[in-house]
N, C-alpha and C positions, 0 to 999 in steps of 0.2 A: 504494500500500500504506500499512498506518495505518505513522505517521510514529514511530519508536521500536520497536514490536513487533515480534519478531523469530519469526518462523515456517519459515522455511524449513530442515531437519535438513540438515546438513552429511556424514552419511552415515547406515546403517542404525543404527550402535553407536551412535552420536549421536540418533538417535529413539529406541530402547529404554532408553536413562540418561535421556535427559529422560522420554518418561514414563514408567518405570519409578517409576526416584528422584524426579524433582518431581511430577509430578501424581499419577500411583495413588498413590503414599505418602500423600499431603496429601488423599485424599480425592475426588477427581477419578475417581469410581467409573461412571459414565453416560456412553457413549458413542456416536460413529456413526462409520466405519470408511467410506473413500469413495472410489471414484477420480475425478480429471478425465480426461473424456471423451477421444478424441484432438479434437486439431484446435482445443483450445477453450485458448484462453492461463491456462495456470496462474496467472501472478501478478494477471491480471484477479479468478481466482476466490477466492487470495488476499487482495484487495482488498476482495471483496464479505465476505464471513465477518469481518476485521476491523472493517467501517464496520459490520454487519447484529447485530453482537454484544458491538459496542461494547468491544473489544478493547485499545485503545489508551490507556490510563489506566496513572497509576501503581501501584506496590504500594498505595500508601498508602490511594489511590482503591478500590483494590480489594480492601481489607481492610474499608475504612469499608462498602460495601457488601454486606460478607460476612455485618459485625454487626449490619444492618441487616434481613438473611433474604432477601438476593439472592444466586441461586447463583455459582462464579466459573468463569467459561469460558473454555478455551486453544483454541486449532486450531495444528496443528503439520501439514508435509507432508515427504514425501521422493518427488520423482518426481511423479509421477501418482499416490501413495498419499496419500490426506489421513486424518487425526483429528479431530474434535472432542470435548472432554471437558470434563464438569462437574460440578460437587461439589452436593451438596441445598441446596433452595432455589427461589426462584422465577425464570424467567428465560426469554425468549421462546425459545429453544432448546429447552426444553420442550415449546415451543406447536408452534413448525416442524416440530421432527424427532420427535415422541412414537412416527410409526409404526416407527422403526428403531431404537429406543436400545436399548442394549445396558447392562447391566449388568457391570461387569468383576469382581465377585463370583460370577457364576453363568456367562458366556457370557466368557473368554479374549480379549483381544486378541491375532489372528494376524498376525502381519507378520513377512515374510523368513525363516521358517523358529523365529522365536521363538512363542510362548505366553505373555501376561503376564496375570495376573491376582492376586486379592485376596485370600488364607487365612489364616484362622488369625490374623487382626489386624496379618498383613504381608504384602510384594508378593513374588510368583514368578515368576519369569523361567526360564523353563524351555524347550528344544526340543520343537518342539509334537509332540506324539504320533506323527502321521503319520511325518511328513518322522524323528523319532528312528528308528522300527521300521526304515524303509529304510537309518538312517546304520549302524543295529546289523548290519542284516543283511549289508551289503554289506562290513563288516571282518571280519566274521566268514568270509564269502565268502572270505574272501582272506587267512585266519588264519596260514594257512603261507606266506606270500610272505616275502623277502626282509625280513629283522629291519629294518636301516634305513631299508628302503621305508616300513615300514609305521608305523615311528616320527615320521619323517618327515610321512606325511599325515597321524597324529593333531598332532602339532604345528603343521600347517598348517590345520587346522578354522578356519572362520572363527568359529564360534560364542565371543562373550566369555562366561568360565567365572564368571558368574554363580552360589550354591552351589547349586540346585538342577540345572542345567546341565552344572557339575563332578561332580557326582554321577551326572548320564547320563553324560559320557563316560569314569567310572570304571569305569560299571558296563557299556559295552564293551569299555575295558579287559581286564579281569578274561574276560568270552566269549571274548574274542581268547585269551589266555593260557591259558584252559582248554583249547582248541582244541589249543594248540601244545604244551603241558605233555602230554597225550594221545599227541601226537605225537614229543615225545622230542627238539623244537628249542626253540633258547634262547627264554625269555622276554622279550616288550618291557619296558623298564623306565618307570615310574610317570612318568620325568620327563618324558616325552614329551607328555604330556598337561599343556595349558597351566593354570595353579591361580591366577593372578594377572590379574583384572580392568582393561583398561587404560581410566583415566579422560579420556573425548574430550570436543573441544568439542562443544555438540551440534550448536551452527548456524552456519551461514555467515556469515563476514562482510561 
């Protein structure tokens, strides 16, 4: 593996802060979304993507080349899920992957149940559509169960309450409570739902 670059995400929360907050943020808008194969060693492929894209320099290096009108390209993995992301500019990434990029402005990075992408001249991190309707529906499913049950598994959501995020699990919340409010049992209280982002490493050491 290149000697210094560090790619391997340390957990899910740890992939969606790095690129949420460092790349999307900074421009890193082009992407291609990949998995390794079974059977085929990850840090082999690791290795290739580094040495293939010339990964391994420092900031410095990789600023000098920015201003120069070279795009700057990260690969980051977790598991078998890989990234590659790049900001405009020229850069043989271009040339290889043209038939798969994705734009994170128009087409969402999906991974583990998030949506990240590019509005509005900042980044969203948001529960992706899908997987949200099923989380909504399934507390609502189950509006009247037991007040501390159900306090309980809103506080145990795994999703970190990024604001768009916290604002989906408000606004189940609030279903749930209508449901119950209807019904004439106590309401869940607001604090159950996590409101504070915990800052992780992203990668492994």
């Amino acid at each position: 593996m290149g000697e210094g670059y560090r790619c391997v995400a340390a957990s899910l929360a740890g992939l969606v802060q790095q690129v949420a907050v460092s790349y999307v943020r900074n421009g890193y808008w082009f992407y291609v979304a990949g998995a390794v194969p079974e059977g085929k060693d990850v840090l082999a492929v690791d290795a290739k993507f580094i040495k293939l894209y010339r990964l391994s320099m420092s900031k410095y290096v990789r600023c000098r080349r920015r201003k120069a009108g070279e795009a700057g390209v990260q690969y980051i993995r977790l598991g078998r899920f890989f990234l590659i992301l790049a900001t405009h500019g020229e850069h043989l990434f271009f040339v290889r992957e043209r038939a798969m990029i994705r734009d994170v402005r128009r087409c969402p990075i999906r991974v583990g149940g998030y949506a990240i992408s590019f509005r509005n001249d900042k980044v969203s991190v948001r529960i992706e559509q899908t997987e949200y309707r099923v989380l909504k529906d399934a507390f609502v499913k189950r509006a009247l169960n037991a007040k501390h049950r159900l306090e309980a598994a809103f506080a145990n959501l795994p999703y970190e309450p990024y604001a768009p995020v916290r604002s989906q699990l408000l606004a189940v919340l609030r279903a749930v409570n209508h449901r119950r409010a209807l019904a004439g049992v106590p309401l869940l209280d607001r604090s159950c739902v996590r409101l504070s982002r915990r800052i992780v490493m992203p990668f492994r050491r």
